[in-house]
N, C-alpha and C positions, 0 to 999 in steps of 0.2 A: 504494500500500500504506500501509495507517495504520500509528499508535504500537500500537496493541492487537494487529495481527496480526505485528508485531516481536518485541514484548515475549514476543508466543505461542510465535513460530518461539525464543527467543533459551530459553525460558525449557524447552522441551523439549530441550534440551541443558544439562544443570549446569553440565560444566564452563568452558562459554562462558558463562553467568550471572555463574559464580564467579570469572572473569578480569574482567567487565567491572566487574561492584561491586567487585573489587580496584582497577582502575585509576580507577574513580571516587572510591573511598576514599581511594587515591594521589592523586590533584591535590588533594582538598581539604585533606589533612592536610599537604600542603607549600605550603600556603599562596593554593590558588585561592582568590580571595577570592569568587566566585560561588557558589550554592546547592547542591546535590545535586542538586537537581531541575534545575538548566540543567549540570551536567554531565555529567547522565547522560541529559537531550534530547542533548547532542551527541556519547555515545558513541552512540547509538539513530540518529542522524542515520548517523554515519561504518556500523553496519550497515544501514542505507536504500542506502547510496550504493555500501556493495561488492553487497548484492543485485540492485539496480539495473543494478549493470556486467555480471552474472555472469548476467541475464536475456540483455545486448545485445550477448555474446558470441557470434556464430555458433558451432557444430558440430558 
């Protein structure tokens, strides 16, 4: 699954949007010293990875 069809699933939902640019906005205003852009690949990353689980769950 790409960045685009992430960004798709994340962004038909507001208010998981709304949580993740909160928490993006969060690390960088305390101080991540990295870009927006690499911490919000690694919030996009962490939902790759709960979708990922939640495909390799039997039931």
């Amino acid at each position: 699954m790409g960045n685009i069809d992430i960004i798709s699933r994340i962004a038909a939902d507001r208010q998981k949007a709304k949580e993740i640019a909160c928490r993006v906005q969060d690390k960088c205003s305390k101080g991540d010293s990295r870009t927006f852009a690499q911490v919000l690949q690694e919030e996009l990353d962490k939902q790759k990875a709960i979708k990922d689980t939640d495909q390799s769950t039997p039931r």
